[in-house]
N, CA, C and O atoms as a CHARMM CRD file, in Angstrom:
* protein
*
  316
    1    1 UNK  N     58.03800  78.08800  84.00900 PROA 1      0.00000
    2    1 UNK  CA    58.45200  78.45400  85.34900 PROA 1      0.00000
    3    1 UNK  C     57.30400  78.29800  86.33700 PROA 1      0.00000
    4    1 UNK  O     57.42600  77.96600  87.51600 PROA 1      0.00000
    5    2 UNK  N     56.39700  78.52700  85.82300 PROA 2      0.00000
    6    2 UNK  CA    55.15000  78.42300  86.57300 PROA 2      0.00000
    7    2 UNK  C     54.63400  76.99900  87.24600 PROA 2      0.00000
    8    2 UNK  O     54.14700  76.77700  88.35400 PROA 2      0.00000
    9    3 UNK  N     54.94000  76.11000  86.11400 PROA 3      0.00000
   10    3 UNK  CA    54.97400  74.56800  86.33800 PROA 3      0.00000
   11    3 UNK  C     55.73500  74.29700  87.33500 PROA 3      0.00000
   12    3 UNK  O     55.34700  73.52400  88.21100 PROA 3      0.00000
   13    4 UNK  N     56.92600  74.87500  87.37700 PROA 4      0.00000
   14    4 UNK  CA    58.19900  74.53800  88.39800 PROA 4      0.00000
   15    4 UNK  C     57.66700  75.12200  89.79300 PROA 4      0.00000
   16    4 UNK  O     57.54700  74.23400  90.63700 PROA 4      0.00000
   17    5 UNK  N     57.41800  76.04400  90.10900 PROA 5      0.00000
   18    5 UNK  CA    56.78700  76.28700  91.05500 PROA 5      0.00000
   19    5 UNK  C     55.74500  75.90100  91.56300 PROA 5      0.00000
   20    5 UNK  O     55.61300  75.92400  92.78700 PROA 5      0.00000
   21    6 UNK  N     54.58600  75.37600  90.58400 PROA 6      0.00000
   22    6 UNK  CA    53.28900  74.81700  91.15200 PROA 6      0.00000
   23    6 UNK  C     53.86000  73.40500  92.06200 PROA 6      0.00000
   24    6 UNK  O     53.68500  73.26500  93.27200 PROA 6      0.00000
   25    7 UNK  N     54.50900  72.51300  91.24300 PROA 7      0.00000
   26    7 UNK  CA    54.90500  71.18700  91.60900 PROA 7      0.00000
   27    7 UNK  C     56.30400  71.20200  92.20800 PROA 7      0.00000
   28    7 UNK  O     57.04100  70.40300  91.63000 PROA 7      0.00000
   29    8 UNK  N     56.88500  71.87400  93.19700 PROA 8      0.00000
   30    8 UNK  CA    58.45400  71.56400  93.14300 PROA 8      0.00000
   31    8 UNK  C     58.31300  70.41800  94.37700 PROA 8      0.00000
   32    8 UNK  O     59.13400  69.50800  94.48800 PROA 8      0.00000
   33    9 UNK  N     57.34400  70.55600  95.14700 PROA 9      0.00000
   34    9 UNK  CA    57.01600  69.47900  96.29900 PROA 9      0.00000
   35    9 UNK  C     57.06800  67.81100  95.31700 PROA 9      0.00000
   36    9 UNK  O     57.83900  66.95600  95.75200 PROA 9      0.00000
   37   10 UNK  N     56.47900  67.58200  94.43100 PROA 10     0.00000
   38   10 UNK  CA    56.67900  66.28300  93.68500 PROA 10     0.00000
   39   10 UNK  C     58.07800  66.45700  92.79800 PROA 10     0.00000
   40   10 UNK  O     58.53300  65.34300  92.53800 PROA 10     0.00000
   41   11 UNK  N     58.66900  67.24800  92.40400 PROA 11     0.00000
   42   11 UNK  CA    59.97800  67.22900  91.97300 PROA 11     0.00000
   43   11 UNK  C     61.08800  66.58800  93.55300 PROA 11     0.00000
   44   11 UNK  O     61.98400  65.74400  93.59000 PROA 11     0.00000
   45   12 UNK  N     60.57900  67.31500  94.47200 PROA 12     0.00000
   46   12 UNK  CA    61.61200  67.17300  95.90800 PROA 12     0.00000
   47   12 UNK  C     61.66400  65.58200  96.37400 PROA 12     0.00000
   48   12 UNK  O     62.39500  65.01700  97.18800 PROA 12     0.00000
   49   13 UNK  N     60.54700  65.06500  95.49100 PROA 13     0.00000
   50   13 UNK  CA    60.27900  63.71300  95.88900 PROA 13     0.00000
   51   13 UNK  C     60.70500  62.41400  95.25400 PROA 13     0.00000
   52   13 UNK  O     60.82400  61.26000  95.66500 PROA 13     0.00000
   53   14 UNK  N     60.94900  63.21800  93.73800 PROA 14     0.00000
   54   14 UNK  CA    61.31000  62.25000  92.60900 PROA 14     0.00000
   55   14 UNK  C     62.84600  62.37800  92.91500 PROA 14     0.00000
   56   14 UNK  O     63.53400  61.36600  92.78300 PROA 14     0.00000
   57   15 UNK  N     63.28500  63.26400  93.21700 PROA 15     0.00000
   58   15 UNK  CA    64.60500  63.47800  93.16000 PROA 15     0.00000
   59   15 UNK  C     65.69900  63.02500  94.13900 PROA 15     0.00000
   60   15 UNK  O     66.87000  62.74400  93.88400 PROA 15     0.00000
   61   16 UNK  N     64.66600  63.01400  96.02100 PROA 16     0.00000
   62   16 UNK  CA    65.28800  62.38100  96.77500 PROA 16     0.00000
   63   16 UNK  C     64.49300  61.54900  96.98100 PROA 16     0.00000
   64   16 UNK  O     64.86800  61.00700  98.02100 PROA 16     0.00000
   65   17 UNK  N     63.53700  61.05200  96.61600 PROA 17     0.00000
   66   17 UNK  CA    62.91900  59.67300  96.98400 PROA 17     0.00000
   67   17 UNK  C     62.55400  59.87700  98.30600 PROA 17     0.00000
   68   17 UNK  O     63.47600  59.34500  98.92500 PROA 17     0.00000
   69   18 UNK  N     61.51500  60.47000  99.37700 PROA 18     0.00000
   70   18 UNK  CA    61.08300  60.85400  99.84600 PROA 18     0.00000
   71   18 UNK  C     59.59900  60.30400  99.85500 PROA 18     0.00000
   72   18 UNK  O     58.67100  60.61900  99.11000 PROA 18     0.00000
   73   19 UNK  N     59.63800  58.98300 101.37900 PROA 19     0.00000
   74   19 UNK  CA    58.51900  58.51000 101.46500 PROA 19     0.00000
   75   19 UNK  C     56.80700  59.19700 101.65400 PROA 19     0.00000
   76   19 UNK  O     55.74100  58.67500 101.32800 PROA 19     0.00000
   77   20 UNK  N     57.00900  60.22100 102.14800 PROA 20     0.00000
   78   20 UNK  CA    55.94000  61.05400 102.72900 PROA 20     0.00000
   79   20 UNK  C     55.73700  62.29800 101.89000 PROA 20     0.00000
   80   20 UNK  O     54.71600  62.58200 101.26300 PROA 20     0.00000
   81   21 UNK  N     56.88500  63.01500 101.97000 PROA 21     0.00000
   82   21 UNK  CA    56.90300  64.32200 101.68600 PROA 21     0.00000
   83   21 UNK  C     56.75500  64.24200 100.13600 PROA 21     0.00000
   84   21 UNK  O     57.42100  63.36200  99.59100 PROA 21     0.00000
   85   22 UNK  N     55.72500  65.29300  99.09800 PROA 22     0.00000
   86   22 UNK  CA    55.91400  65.43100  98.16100 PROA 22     0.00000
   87   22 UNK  C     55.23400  64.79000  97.03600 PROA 22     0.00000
   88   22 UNK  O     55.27300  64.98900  95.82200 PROA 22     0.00000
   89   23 UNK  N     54.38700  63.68700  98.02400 PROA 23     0.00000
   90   23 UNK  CA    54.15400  62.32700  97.27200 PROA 23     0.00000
   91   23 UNK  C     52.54100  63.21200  96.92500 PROA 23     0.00000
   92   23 UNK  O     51.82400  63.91800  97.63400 PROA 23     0.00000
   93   24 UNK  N     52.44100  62.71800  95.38400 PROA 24     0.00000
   94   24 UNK  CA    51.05900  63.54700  95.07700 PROA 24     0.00000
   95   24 UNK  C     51.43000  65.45100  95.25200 PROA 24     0.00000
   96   24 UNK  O     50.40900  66.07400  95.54300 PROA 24     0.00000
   97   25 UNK  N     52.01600  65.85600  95.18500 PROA 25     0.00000
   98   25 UNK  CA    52.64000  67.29200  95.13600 PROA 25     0.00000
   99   25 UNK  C     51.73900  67.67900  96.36700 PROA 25     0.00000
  100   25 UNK  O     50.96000  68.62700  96.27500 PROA 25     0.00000
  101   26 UNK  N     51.87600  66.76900  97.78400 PROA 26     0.00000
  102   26 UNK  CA    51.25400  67.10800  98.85200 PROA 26     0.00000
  103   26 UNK  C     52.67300  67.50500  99.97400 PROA 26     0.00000
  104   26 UNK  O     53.74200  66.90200 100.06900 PROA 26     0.00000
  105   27 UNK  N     52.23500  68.62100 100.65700 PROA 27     0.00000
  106   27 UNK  CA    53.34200  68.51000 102.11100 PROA 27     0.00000
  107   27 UNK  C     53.44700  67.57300 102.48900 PROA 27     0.00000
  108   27 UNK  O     54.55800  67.16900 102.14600 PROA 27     0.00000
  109   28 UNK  N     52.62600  66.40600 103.41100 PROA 28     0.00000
  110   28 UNK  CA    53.02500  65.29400 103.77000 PROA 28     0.00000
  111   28 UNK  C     51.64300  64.37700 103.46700 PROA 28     0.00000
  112   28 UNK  O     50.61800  64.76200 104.03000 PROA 28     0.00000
  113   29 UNK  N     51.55700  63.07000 102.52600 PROA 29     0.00000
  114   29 UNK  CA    50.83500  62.51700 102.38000 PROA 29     0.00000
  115   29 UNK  C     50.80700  61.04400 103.24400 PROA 29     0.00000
  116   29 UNK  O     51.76800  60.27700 103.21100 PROA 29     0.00000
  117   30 UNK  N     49.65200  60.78100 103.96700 PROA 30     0.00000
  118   30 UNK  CA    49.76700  59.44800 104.69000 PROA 30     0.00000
  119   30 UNK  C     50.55300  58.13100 104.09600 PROA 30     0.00000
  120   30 UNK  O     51.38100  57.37600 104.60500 PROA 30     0.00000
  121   31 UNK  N     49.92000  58.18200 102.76700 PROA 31     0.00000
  122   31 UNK  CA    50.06800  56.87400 102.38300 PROA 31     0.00000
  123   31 UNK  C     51.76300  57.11300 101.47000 PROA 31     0.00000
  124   31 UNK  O     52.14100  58.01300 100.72000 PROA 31     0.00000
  125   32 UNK  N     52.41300  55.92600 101.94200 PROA 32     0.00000
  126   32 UNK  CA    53.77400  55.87600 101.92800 PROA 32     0.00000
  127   32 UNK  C     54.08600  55.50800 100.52300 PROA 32     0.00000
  128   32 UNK  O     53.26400  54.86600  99.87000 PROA 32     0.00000
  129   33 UNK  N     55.81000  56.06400  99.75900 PROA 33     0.00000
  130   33 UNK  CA    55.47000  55.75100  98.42300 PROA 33     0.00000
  131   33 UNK  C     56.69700  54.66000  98.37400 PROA 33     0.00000
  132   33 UNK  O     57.74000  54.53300  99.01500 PROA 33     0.00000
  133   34 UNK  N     55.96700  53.81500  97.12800 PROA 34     0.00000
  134   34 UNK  CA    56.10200  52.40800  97.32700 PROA 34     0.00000
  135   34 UNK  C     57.57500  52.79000  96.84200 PROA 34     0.00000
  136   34 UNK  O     58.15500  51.75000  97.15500 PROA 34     0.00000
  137   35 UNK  N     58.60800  53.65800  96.24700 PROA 35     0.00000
  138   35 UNK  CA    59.49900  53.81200  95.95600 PROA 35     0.00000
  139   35 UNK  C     60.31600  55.13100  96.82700 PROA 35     0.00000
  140   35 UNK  O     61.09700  55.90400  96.27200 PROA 35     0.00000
  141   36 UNK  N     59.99800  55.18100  98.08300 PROA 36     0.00000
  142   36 UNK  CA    60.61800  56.58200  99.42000 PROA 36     0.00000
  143   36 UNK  C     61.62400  55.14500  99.50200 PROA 36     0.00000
  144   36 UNK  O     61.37400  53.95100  99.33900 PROA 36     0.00000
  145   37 UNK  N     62.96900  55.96600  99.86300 PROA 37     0.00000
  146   37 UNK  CA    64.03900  55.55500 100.83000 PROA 37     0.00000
  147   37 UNK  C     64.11700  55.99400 102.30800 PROA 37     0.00000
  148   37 UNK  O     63.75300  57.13500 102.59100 PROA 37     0.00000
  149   38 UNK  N     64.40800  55.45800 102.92600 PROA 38     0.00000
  150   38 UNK  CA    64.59700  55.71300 104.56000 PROA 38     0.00000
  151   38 UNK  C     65.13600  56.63900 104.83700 PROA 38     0.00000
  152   38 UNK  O     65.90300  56.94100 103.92300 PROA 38     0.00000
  153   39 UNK  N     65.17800  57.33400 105.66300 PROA 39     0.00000
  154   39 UNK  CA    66.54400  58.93300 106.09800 PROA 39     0.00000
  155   39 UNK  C     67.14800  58.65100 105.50100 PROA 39     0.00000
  156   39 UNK  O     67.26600  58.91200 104.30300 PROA 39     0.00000
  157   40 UNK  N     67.98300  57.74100 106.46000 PROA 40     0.00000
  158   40 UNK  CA    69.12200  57.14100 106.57300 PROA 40     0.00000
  159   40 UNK  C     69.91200  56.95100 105.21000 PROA 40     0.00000
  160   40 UNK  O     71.07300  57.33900 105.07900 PROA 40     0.00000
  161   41 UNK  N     69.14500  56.28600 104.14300 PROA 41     0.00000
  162   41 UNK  CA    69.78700  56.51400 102.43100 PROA 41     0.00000
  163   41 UNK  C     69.73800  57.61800 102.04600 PROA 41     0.00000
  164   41 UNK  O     70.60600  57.97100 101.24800 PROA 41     0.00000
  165   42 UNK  N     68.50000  58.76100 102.55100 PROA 42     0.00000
  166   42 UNK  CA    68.50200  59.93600 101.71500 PROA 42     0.00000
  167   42 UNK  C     69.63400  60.60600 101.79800 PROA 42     0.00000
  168   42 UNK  O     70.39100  60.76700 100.84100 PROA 42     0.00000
  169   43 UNK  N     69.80800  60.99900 102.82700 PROA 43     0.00000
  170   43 UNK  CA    71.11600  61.91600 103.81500 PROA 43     0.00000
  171   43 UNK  C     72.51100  60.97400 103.12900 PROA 43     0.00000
  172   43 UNK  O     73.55300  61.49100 102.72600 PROA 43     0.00000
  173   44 UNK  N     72.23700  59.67000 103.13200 PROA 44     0.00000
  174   44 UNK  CA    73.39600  59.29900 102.00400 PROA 44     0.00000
  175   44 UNK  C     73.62600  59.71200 100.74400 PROA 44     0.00000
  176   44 UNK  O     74.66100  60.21000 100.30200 PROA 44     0.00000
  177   45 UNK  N     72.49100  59.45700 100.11500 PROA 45     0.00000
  178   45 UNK  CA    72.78300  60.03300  98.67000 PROA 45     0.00000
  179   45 UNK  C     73.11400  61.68400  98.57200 PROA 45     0.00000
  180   45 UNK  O     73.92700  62.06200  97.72900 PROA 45     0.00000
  181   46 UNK  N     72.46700  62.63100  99.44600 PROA 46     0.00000
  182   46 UNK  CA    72.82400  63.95700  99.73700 PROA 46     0.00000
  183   46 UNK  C     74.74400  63.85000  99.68000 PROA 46     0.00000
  184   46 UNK  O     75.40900  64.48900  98.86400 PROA 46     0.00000
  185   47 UNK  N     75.19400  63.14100 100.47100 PROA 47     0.00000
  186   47 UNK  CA    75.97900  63.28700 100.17600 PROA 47     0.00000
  187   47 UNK  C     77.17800  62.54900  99.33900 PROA 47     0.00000
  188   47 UNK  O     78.40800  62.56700  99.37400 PROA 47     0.00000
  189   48 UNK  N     76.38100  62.03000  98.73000 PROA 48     0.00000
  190   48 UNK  CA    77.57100  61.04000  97.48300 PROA 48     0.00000
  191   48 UNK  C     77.14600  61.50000  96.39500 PROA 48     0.00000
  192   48 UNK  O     77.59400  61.01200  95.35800 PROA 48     0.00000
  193   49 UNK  N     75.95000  62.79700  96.32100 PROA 49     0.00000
  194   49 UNK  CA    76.00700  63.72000  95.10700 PROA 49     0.00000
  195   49 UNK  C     75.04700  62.51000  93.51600 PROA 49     0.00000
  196   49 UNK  O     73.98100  62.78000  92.96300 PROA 49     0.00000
  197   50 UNK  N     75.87900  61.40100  93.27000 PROA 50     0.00000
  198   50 UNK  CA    75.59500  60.92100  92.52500 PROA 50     0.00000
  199   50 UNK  C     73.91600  60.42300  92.27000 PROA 50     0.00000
  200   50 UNK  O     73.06700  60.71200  91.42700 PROA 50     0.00000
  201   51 UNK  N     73.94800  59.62200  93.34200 PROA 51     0.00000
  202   51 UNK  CA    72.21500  59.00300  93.27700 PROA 51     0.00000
  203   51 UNK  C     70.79900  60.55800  93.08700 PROA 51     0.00000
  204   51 UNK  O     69.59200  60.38500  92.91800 PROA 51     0.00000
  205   52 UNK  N     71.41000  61.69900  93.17600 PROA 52     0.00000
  206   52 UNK  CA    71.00400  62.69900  93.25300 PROA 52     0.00000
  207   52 UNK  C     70.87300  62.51500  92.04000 PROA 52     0.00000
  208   52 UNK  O     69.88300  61.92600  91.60700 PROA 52     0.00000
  209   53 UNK  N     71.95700  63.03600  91.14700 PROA 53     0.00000
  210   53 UNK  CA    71.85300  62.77700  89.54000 PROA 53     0.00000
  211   53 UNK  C     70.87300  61.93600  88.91500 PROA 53     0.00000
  212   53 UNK  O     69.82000  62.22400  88.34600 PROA 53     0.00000
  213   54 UNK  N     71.41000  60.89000  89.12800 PROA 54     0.00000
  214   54 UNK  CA    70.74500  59.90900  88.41900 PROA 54     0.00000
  215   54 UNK  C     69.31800  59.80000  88.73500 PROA 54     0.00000
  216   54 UNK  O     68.60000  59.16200  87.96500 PROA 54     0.00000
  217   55 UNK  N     68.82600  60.35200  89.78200 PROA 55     0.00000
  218   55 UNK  CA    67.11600  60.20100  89.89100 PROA 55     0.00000
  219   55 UNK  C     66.73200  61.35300  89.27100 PROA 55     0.00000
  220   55 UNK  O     65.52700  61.39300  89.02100 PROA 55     0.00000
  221   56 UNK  N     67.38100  62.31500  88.94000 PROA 56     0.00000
  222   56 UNK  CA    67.13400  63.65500  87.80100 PROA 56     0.00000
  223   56 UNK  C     66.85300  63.19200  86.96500 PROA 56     0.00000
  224   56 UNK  O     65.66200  62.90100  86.85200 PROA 56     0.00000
  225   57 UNK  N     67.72200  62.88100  85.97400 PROA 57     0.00000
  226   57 UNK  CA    67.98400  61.77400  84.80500 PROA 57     0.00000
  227   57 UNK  C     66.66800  61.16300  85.10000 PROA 57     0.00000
  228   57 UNK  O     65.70300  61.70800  84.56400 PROA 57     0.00000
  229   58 UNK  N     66.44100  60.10000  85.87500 PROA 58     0.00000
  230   58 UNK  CA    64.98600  59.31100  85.60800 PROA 58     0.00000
  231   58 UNK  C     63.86300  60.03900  85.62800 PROA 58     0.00000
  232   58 UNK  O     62.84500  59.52300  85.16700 PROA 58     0.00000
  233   59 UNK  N     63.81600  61.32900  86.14300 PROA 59     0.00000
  234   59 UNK  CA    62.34700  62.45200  86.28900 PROA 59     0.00000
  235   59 UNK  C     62.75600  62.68200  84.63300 PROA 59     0.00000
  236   59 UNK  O     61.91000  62.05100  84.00000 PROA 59     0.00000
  237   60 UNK  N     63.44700  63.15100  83.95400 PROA 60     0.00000
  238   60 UNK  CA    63.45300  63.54900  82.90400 PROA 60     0.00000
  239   60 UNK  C     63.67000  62.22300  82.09700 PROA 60     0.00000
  240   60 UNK  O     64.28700  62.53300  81.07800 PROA 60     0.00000
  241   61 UNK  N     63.45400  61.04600  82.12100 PROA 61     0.00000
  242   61 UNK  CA    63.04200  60.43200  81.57700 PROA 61     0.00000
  243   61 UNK  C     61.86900  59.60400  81.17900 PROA 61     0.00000
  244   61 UNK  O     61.50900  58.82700  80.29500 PROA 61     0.00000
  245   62 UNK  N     61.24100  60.45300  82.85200 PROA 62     0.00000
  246   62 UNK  CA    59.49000  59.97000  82.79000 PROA 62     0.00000
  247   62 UNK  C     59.24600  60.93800  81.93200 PROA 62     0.00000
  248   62 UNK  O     58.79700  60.61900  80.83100 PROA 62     0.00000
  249   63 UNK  N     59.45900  62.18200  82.20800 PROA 63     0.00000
  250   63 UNK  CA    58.79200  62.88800  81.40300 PROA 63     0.00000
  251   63 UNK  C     58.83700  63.45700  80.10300 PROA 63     0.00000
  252   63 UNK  O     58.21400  64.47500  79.79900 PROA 63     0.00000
  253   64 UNK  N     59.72100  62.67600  79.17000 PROA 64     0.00000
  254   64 UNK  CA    59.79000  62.40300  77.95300 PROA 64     0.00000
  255   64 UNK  C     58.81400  61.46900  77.51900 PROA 64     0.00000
  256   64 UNK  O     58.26200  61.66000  76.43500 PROA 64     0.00000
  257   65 UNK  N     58.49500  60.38300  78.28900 PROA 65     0.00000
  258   65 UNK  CA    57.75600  59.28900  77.92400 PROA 65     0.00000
  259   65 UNK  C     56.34700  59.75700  78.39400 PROA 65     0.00000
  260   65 UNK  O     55.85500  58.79900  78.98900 PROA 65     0.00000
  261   66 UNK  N     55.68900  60.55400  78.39100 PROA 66     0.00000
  262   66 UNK  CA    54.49900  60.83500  78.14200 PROA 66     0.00000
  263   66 UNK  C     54.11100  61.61500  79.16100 PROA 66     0.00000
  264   66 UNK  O     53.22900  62.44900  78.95400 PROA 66     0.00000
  265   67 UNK  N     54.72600  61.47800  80.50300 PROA 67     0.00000
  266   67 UNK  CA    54.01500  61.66700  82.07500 PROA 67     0.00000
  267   67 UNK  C     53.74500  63.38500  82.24700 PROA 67     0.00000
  268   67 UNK  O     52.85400  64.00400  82.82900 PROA 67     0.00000
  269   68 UNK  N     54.93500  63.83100  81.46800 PROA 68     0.00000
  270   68 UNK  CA    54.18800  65.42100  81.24300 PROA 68     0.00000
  271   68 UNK  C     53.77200  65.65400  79.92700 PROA 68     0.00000
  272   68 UNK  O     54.23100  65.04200  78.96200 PROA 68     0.00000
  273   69 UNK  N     52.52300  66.91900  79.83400 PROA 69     0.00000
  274   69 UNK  CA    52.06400  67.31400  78.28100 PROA 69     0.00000
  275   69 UNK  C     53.56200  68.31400  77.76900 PROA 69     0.00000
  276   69 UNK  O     54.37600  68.99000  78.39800 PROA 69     0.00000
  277   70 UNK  N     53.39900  68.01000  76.49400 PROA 70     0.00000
  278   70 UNK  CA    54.32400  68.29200  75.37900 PROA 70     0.00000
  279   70 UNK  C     54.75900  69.70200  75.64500 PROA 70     0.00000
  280   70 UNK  O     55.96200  69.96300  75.62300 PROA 70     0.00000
  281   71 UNK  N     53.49900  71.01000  75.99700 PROA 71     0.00000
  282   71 UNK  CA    53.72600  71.91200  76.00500 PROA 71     0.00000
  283   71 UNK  C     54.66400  72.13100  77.20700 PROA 71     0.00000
  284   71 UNK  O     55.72700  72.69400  76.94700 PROA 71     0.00000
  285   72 UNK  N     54.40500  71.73400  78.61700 PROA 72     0.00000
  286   72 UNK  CA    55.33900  72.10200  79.68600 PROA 72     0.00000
  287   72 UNK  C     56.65700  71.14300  79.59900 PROA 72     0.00000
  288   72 UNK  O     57.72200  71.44600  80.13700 PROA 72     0.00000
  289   73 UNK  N     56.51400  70.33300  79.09300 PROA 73     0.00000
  290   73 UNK  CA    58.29500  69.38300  78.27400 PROA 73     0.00000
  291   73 UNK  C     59.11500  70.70300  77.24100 PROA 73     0.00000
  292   73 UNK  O     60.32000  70.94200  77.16700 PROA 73     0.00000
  293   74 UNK  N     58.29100  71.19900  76.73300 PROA 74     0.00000
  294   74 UNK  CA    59.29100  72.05000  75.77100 PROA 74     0.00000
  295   74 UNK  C     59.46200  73.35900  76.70400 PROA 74     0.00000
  296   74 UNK  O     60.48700  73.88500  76.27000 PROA 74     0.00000
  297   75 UNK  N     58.99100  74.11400  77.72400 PROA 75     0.00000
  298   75 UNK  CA    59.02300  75.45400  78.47000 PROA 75     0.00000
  299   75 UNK  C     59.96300  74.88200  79.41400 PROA 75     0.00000
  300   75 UNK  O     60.63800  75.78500  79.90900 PROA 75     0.00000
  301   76 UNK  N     60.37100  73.36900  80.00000 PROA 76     0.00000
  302   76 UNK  CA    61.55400  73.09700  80.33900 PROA 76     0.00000
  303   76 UNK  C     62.34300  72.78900  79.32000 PROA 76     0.00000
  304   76 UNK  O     63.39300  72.64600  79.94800 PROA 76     0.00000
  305   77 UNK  N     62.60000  72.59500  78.29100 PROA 77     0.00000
  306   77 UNK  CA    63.20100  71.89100  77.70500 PROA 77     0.00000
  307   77 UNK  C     63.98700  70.52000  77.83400 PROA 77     0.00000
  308   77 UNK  O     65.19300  70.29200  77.93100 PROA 77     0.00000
  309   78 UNK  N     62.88000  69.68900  77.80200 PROA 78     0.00000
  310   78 UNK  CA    63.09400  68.39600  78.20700 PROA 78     0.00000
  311   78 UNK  C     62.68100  67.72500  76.95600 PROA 78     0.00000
  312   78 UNK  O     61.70000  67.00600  77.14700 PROA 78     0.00000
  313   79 UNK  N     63.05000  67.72700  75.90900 PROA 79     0.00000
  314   79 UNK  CA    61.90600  67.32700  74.76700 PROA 79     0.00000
  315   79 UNK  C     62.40600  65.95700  74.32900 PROA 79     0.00000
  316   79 UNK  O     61.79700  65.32400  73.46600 PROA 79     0.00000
């Protein structure tokens, strides 16, 4: 839980793809991420629900593949 709270700014980012915000678990970082969508898609996917999902799904599939340590993969249970 603690994890979840330290980082939810880089979760907010993986999840809506969010050029600025989040990037590096920063409030707003200058340098733009090579994978942010525009408003304009975010506020779309907000509401077609789906693309929401599925970028979940890909955070929890980075972080099966190594990008988090083992111990905070199993306190989410993401294993």
């Amino acid at each position: 839980m603690i994890f979840l709270l330290k980082h939810w700014k880089e979760g907010l980012h993986l999840i809506f793809r969010t050029k600025h915000i989040g990037v590096n678990n920063e409030w707003y970082c200058n340098v733009e991420s090579m994978y942010g969508l525009p408003t304009r898609e975010i506020l779309l996917s907000i509401l077609k629900v789906k693309p929401i999902y599925e970028n979940y799904k890909m955070m929890k599939l980075r972080a099966s593949l190594g990008f988090l340590p083992l111990d905070i993969r199993e306190k989410l249970k993401w294993k």
